[in-house]
Backbone as JSON, one array per atom type, in Angstrom:
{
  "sequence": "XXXXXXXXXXXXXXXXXXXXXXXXXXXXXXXXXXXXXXXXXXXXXXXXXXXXXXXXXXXXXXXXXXXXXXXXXXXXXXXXXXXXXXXXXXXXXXXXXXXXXXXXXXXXXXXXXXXXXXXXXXXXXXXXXXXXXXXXXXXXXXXXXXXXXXXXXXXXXXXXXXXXXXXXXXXXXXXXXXXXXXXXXXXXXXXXXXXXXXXXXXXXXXXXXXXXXXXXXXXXXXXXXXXXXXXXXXXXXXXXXXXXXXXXXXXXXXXXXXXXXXXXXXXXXXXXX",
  "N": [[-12.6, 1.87, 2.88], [-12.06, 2.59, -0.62], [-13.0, 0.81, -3.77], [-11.22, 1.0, -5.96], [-8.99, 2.14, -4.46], [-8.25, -0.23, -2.74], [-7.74, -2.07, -4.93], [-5.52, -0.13, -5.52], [-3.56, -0.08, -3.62], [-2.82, -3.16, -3.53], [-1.41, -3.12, -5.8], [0.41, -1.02, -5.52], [1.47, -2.73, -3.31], [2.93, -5.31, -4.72], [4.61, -4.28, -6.13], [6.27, -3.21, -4.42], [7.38, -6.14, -2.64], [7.89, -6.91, -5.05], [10.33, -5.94, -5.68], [11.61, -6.12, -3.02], [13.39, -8.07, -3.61], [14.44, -7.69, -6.18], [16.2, -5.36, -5.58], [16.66, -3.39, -7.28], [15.15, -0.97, -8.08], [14.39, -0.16, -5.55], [12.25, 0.14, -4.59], [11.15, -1.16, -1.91], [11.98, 0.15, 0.45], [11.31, 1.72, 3.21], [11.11, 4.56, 2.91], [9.85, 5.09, 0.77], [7.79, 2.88, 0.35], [6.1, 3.33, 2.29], [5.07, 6.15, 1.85], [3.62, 5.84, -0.65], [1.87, 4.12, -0.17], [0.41, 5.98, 1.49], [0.3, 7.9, -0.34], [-1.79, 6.66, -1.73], [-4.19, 6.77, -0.15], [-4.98, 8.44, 0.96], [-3.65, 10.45, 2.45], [-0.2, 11.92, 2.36], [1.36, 12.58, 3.72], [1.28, 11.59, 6.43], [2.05, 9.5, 5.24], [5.03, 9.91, 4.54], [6.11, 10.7, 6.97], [6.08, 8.1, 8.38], [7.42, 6.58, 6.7], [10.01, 8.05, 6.38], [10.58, 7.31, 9.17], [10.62, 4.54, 9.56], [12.75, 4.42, 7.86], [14.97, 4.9, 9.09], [15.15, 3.02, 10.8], [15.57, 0.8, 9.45], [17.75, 0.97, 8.48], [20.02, -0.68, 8.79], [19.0, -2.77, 7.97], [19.85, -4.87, 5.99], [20.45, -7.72, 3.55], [22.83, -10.28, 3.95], [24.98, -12.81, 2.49], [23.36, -15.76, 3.39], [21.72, -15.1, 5.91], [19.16, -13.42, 5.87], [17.53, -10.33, 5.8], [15.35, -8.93, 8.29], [11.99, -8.02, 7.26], [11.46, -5.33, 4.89], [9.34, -4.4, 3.5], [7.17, -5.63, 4.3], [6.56, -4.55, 6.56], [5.94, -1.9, 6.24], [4.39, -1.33, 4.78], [1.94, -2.56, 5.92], [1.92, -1.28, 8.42], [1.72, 1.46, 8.26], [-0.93, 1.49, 6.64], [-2.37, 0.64, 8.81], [-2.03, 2.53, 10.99], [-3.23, 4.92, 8.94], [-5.73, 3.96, 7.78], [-6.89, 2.45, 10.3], [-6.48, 4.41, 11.97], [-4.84, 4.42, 14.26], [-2.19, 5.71, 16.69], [0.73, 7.0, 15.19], [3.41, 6.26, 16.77], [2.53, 4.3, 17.87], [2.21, 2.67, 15.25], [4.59, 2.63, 14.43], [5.82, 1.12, 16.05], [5.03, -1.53, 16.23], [5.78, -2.26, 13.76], [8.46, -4.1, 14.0], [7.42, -6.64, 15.18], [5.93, -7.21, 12.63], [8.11, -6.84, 10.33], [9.31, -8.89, 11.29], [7.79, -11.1, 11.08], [7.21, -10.46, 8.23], [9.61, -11.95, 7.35], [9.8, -14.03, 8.29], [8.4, -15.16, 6.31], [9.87, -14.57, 3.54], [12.13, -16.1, 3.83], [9.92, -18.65, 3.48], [9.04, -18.55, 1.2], [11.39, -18.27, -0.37], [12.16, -20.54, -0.06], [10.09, -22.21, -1.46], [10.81, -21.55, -4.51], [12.67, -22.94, -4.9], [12.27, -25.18, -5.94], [11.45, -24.02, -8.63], [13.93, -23.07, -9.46], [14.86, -25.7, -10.27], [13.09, -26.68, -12.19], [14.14, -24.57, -14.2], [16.71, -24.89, -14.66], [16.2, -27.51, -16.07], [14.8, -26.31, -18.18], [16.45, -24.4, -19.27], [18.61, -26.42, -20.08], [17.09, -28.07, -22.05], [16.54, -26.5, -23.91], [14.69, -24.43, -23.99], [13.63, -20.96, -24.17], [11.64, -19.69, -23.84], [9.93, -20.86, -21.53], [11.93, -20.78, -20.01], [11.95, -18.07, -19.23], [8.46, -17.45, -18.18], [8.89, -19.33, -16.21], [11.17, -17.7, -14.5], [9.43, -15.5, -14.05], [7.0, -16.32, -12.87], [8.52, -17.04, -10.26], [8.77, -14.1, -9.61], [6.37, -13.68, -8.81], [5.72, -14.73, -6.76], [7.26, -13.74, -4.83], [6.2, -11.4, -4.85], [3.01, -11.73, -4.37], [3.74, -12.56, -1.85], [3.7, -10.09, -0.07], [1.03, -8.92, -0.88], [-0.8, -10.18, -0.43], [-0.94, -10.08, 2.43], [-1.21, -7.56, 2.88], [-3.65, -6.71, 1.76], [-5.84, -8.33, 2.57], [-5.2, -7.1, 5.77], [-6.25, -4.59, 4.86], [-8.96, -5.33, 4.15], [-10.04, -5.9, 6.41], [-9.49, -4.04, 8.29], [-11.06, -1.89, 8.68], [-13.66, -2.81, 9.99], [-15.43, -3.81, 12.63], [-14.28, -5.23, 14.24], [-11.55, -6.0, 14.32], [-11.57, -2.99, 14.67], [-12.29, -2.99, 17.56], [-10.37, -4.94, 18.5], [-8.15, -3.57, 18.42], [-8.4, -1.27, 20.0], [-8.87, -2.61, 22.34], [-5.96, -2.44, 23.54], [-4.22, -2.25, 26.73], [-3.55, 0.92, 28.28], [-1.46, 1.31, 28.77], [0.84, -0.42, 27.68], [0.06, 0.6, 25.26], [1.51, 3.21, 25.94], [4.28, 1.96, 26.53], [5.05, 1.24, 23.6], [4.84, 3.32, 22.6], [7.55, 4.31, 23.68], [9.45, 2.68, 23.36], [9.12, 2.59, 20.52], [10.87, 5.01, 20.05], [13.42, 4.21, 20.88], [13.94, 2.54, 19.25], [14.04, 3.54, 16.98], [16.99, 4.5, 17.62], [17.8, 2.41, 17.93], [18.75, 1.44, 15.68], [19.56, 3.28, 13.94], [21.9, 3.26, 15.16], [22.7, 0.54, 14.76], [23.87, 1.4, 11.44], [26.13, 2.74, 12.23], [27.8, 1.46, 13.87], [28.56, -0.89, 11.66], [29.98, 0.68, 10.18], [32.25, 1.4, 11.23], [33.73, 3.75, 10.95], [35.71, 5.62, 12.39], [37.29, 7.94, 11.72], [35.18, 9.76, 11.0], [33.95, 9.99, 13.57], [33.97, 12.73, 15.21], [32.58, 14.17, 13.22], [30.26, 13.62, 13.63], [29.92, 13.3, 16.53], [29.68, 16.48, 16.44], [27.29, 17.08, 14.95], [25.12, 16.44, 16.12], [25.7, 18.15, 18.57], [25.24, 20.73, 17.63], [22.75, 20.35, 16.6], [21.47, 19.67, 19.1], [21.63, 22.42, 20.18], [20.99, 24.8, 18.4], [18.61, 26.45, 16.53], [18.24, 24.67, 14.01], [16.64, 23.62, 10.68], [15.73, 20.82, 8.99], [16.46, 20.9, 6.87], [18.59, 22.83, 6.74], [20.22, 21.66, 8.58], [21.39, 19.54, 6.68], [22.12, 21.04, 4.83], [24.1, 21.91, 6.05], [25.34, 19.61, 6.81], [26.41, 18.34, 4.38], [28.02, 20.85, 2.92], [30.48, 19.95, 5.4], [31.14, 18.2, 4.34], [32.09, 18.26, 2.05], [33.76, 19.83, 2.64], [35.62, 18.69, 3.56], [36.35, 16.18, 2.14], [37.82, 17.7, -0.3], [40.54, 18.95, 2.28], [41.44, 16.59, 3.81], [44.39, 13.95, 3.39], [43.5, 11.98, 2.63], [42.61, 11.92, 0.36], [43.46, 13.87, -1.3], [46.3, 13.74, -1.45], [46.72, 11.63, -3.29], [45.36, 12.62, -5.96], [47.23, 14.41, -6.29], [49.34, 13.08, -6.91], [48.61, 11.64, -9.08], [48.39, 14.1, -10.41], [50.67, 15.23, -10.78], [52.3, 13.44, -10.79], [51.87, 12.09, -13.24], [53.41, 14.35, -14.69], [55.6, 14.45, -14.53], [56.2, 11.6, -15.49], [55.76, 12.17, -18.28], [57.69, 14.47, -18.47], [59.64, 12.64, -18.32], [59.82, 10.46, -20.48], [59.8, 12.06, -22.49], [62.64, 13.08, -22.12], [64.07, 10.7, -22.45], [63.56, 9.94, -24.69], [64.57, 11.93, -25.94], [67.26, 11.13, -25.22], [67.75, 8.34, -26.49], [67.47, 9.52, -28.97], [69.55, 10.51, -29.82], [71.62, 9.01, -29.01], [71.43, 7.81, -31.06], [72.09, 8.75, -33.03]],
  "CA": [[-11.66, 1.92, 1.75], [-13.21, 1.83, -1.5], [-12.26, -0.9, -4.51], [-10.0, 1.77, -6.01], [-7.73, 2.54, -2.93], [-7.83, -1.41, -2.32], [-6.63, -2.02, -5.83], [-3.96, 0.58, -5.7], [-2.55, -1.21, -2.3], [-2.37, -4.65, -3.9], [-0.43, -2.89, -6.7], [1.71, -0.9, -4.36], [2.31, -3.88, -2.98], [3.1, -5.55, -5.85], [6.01, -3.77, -6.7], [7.15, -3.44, -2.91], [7.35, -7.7, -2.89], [8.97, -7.58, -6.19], [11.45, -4.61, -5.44], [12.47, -6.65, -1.88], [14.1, -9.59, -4.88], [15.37, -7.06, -7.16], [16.72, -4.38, -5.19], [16.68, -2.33, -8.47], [14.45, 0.65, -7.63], [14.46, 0.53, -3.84], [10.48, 0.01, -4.15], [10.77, -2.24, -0.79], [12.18, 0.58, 1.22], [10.05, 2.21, 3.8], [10.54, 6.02, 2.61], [9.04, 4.6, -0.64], [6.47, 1.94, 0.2], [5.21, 4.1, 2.89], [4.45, 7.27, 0.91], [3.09, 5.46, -2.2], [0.51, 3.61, 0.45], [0.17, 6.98, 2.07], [-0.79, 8.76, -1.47], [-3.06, 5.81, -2.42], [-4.93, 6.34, 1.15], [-5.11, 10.15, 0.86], [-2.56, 10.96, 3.41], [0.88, 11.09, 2.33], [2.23, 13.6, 4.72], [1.33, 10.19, 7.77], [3.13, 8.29, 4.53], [6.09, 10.06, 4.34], [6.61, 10.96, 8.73], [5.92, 7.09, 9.56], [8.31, 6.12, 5.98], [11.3, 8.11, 7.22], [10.8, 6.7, 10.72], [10.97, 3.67, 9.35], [13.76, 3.85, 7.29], [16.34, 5.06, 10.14], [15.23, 1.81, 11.64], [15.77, -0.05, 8.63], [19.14, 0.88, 7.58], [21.14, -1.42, 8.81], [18.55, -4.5, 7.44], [20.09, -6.03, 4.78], [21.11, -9.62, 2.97], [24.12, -10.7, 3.6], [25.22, -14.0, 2.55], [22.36, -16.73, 3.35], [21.32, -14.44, 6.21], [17.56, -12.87, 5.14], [17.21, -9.61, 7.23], [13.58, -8.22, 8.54], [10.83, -7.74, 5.8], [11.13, -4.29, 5.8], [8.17, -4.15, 2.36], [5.69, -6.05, 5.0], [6.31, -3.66, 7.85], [6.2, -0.34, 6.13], [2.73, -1.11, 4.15], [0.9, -2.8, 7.06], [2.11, -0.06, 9.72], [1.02, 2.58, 7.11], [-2.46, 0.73, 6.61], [-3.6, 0.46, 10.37], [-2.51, 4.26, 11.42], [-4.54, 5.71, 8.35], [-6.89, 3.64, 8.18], [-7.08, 2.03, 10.97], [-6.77, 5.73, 13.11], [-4.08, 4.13, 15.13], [-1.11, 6.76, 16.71], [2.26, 6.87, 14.44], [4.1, 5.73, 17.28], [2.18, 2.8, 17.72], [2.55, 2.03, 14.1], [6.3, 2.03, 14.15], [6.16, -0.42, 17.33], [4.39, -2.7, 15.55], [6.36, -2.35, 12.35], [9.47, -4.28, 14.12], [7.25, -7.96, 15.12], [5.54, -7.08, 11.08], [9.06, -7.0, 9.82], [10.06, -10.53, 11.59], [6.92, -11.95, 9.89], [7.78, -10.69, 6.68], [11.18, -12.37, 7.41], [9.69, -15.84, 7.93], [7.3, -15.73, 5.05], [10.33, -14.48, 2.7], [12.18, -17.71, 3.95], [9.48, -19.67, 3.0], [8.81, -18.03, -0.04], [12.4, -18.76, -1.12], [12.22, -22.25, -0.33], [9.5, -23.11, -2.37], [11.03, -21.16, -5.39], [14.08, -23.87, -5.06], [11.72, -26.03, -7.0], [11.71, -23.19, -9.68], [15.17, -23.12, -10.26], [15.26, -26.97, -10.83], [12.64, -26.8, -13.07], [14.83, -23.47, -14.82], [17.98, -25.8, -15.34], [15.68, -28.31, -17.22], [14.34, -25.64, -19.37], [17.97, -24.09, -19.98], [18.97, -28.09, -21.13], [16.36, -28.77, -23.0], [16.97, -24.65, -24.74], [13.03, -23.83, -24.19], [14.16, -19.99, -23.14], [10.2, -19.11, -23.31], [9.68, -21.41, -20.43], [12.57, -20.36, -18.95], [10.74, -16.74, -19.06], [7.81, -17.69, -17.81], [9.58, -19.83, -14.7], [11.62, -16.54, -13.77], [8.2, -14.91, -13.56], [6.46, -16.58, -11.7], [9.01, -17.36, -8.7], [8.79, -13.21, -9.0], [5.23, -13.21, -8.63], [5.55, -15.78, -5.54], [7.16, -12.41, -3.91], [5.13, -9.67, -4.99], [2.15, -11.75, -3.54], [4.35, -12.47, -0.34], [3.44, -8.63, 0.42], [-0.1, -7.86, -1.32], [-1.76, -11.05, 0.12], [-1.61, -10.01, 3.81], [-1.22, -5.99, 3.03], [-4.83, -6.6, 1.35], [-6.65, -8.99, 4.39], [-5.42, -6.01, 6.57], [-6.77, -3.35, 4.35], [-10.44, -5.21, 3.92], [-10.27, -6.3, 7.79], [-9.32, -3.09, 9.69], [-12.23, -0.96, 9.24], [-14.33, -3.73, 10.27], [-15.47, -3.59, 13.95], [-13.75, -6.78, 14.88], [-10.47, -5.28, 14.41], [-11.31, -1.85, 15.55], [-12.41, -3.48, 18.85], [-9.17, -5.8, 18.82], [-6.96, -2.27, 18.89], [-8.87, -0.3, 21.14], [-8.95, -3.25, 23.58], [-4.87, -2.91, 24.01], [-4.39, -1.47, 27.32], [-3.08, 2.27, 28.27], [0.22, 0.98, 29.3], [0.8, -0.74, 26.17], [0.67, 1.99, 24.17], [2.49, 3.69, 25.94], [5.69, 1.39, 26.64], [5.08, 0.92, 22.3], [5.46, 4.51, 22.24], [8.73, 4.97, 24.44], [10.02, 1.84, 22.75], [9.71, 3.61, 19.54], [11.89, 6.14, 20.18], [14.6, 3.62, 21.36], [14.35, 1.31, 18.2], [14.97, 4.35, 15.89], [18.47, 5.15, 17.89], [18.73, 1.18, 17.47], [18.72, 0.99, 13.77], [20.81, 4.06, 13.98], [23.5, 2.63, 15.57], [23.77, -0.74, 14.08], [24.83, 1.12, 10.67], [27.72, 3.5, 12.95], [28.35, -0.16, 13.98], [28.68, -1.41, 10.81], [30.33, 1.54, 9.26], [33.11, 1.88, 11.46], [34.29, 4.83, 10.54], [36.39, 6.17, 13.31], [38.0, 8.87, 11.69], [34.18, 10.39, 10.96], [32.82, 10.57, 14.81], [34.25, 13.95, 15.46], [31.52, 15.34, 12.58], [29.19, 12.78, 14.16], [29.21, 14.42, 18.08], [29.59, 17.43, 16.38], [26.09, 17.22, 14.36], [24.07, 16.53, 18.0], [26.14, 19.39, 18.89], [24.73, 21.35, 16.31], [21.13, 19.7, 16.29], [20.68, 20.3, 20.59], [21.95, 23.61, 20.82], [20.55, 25.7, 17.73], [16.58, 25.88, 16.01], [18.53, 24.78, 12.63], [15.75, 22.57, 10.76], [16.65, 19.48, 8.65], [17.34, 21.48, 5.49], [19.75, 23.67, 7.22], [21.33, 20.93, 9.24], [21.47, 18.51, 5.63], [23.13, 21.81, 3.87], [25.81, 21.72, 6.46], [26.49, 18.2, 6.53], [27.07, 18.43, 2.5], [29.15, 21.3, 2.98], [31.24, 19.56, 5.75], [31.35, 16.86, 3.95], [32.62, 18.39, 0.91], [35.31, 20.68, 2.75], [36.48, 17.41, 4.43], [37.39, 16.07, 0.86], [39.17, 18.61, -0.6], [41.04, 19.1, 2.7], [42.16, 15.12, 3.62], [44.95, 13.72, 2.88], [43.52, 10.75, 1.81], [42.01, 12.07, -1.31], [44.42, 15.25, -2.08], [47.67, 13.07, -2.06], [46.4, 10.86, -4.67], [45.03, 13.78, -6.47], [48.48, 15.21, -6.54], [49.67, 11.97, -7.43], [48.15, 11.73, -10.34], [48.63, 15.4, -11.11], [52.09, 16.03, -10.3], [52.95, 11.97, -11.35], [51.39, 12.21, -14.41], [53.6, 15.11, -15.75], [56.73, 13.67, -14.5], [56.34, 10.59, -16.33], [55.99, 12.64, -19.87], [58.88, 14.87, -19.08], [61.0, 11.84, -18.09], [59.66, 10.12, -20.9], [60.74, 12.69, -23.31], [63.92, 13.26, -21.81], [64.84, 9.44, -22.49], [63.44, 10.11, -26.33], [65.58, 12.62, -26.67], [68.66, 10.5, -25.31], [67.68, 7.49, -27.89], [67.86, 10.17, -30.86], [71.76, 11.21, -29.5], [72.42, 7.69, -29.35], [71.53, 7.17, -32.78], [72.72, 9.75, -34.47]],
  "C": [[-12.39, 1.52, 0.47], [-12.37, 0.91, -2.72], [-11.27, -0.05, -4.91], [-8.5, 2.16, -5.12], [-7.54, 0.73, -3.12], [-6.99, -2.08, -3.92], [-5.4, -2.15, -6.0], [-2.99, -0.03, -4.52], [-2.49, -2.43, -2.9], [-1.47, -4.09, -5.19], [0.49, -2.19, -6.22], [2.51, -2.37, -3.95], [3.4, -5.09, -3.23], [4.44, -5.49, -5.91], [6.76, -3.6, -4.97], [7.93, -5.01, -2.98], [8.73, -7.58, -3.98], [10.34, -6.83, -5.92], [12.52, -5.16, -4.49], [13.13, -7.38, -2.76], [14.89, -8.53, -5.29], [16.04, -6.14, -6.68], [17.43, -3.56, -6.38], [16.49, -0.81, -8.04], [14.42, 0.69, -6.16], [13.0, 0.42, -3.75], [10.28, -0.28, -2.62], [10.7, -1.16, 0.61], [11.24, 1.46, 1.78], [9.67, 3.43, 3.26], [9.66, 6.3, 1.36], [7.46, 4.14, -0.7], [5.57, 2.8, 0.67], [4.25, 5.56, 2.45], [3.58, 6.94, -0.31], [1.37, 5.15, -1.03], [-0.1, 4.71, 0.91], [-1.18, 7.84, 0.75], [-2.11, 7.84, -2.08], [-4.5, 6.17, -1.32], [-5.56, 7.78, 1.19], [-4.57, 10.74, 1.72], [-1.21, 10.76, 3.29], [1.43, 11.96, 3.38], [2.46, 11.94, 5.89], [2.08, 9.21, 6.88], [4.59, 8.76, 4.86], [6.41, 10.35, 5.75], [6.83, 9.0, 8.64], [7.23, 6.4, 8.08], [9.57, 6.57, 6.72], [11.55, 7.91, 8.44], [10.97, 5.92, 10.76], [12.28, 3.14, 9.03], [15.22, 4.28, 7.94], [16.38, 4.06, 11.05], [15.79, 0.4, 10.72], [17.15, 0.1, 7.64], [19.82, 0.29, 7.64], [20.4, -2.7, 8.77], [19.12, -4.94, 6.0], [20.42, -7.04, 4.26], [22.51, -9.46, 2.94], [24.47, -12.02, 3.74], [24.35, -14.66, 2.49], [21.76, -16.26, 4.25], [20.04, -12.98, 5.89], [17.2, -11.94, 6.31], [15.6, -9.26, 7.25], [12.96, -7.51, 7.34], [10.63, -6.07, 5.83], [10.01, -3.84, 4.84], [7.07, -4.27, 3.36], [5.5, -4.74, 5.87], [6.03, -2.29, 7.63], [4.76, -0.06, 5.2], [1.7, -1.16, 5.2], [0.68, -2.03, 8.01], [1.55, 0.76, 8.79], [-0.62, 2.46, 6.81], [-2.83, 1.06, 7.93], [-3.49, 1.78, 10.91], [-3.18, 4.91, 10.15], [-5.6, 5.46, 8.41], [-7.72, 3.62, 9.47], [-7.18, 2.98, 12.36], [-5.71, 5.62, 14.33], [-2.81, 5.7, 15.19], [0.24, 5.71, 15.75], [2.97, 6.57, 15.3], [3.45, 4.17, 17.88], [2.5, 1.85, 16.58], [3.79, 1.43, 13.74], [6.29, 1.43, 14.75], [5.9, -1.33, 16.62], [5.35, -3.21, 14.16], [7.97, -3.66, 12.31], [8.73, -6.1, 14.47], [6.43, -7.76, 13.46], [6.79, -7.37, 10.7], [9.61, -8.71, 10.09], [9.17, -11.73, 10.95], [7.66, -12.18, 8.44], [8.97, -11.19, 6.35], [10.93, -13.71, 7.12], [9.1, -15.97, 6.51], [8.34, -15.26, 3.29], [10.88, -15.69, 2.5], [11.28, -18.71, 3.2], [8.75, -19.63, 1.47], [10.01, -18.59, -1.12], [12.51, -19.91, -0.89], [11.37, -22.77, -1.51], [10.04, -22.61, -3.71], [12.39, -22.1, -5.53], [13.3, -24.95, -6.41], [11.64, -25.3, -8.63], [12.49, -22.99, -10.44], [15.65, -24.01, -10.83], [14.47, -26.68, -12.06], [13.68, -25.42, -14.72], [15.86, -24.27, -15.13], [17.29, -26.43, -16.4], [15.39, -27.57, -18.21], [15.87, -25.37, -19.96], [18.36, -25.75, -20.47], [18.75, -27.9, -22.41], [16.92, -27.07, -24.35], [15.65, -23.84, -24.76], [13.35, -22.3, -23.28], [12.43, -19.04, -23.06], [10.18, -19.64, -22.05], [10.16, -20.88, -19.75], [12.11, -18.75, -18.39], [10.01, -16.96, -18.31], [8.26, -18.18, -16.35], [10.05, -18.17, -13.62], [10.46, -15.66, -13.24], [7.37, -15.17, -12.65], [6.94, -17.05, -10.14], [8.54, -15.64, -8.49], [7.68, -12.72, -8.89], [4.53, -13.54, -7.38], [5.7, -14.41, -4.48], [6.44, -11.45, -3.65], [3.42, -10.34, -3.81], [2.3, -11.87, -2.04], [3.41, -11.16, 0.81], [1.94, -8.25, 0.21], [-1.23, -9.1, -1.14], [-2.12, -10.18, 1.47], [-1.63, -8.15, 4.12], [-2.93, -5.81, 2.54], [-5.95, -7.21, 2.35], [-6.24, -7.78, 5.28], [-6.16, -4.84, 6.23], [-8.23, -3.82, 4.25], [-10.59, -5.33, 5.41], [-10.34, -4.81, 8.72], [-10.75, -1.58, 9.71], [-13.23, -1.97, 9.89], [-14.62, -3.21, 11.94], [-14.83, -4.08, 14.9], [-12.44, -5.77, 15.45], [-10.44, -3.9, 14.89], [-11.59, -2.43, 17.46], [-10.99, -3.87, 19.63], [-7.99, -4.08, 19.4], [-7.41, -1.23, 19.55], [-9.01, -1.19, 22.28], [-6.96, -3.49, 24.47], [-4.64, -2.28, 25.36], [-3.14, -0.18, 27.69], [-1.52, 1.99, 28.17], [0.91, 0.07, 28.2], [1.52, -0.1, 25.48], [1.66, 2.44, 24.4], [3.82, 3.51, 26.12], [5.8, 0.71, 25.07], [5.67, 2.02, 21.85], [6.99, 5.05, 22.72], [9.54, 3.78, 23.52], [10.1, 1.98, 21.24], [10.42, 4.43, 19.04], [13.12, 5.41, 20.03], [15.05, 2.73, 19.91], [14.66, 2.02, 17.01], [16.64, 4.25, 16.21], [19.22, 3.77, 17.6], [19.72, 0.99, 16.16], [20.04, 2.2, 13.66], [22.07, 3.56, 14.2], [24.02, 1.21, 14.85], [24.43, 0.0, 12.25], [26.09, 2.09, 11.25], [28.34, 2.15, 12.86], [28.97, -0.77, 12.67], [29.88, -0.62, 9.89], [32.4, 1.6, 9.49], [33.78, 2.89, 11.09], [34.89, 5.88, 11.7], [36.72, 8.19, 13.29], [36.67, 10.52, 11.14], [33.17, 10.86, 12.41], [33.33, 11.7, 15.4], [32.3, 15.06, 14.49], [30.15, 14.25, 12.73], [28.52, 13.21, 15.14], [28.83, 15.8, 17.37], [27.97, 18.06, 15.95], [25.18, 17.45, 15.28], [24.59, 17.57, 18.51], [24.93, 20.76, 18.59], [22.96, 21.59, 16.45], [20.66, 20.24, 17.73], [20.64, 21.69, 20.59], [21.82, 25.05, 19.77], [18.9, 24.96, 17.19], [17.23, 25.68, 14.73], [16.96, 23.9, 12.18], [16.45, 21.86, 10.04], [17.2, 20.28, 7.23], [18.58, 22.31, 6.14], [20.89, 23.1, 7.68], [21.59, 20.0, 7.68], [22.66, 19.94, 4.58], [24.43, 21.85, 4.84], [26.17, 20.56, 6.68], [27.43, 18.48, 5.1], [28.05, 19.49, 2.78], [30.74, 21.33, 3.95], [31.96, 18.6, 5.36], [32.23, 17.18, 2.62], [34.05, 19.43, 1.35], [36.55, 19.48, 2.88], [37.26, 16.91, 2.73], [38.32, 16.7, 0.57], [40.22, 18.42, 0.35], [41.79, 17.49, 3.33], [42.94, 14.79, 2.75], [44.85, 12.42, 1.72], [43.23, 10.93, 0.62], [42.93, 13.56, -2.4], [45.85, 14.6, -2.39], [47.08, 12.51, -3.1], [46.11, 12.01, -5.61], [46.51, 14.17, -7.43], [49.18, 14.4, -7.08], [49.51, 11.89, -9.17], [48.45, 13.01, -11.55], [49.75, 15.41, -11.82], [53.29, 14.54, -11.23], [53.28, 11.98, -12.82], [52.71, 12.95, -15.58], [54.99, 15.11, -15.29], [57.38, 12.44, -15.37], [56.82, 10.98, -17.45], [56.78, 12.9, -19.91], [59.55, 13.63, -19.0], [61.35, 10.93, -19.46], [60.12, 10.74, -22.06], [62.19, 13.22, -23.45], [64.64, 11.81, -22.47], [64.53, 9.06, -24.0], [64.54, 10.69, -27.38], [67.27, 11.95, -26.92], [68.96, 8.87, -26.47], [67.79, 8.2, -29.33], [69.61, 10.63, -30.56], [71.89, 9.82, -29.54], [72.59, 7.14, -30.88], [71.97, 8.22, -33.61], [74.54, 9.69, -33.97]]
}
């Protein structure tokens, strides 16, 4: 990897780290991180397969409450790093990507602990009214993150061409791999399911079977099957009641009100005259 590529991964990274905090741009997410590391590496096609493999595993990670879900910035640079570089198979990479993610889980934890001291010091500044400081403070807790990610995404990127480390991953044995690779498969349908789980949406698993329907039993590809979701998805509107009564509501309400409203104008001018 030469200093350029290693660079551009500590600045990928960068913004991955900071992105997991701000959930602004979505930087953190795999179909993102992974393609950016991909184009820095000279392979984004292995960025963008092992990103969206990621991110059907990673849909149902997110913060809720005081609950800090799986790092999914760490897991989607570092897995991305060791199969380009590192020559490893894409289904190894995603195995790996799920104890990477529980890392990047502890080390966010302890990332946000020490930034508790940050926010004390941020009250004192707001007191005192010093709102440079207070600048400066906000910055650097969000620089505590960004390195969270582009410390140990950079030790993997100078380490894995090395011999050490190629040794270390060619010494895993056959059976390994391959219960990494079958267990790959299974931890996509996971992630899948916890957001159905989450979603509940009952009155949507009709155009749910129907899609696997759809998906086993014709050669559609994903553009073909993605244009008929959207257009099931958009008949379904129109045709539900849930969204056409209101509709009509509004329509039909609307122009009830006025006449009634002018009807009871008209009976205040007969009263007064």
């Amino acid at each position: 990897m030469s200093a350029i590529q290693l660079i551009l991964v500590f600045l990928v990274s960068c913004i991955s780290g900071m992105g997991s905090i701000l959930d602004e741009w979505q930087t953190h997410r795999p179909l993102i991180a992974c393609t950016l590391i991909g184009l820095v590496l000279g392979d984004i096609t292995t960025g963008i397969i092992i990103g969206g493999t990621l991110e059907m595993i990673a849909l149902g990670w997110m913060n809720i409450g005081a609950a800090v879900a799986p790092d999914a910035a760490l897991a989607s640079i570092i897995s991305t790093i060791l199969v380009i570089t590192g020559g490893q198979d894409i289904s190894v990479g995603i195995s790996l990507a799920i104890p990477l993610a529980a890392l990047g889980q502890v080390l966010t934890i302890l990332v946000r602990t020490i930034t508790v001291a940050f926010q004390h010091m941020a009250d004192k500044a707001g007191e005192n009214g010093n709102l440079r400081s207070l600048d400066w403070i906000h910055v650097s807790a969000l620089v505590l993150q960004a390195m969270r990610i582009a410390i140990p995404a950079v030790i993997v990127a100078v380490t894995v061409g090395t011999s050490t480390v190629e040794s270390l991953l060619n010494a895993i044995p056959d059976v390994i791999v391959q219960g990494l690779n079958v267990a790959g498969g299974f931890i996509v349908v996971v992630g899948y399911a916890m957001v159905i789980n989450m979603m509940q949406a009952r009155y949507l698993m009709p155009f749910f079977f129907l899609g696997f329907v759809v998906a086993a039993f014709t050669q559609f590809n994903l553009v073909a099957l993605g244009v008929l979701g959207l257009v099931a998805a958009i008949v379904y509107i129109q045709l539900s009641p849930k969204y056409t009564v209101k509709a009509a509501i509004e329509e039909y309400g609307g122009g009830l009100s006025r006449r009634s409203g002018s009807a009871d104008d008209d009976l205040d001018d007969d009263l007064d005259d």
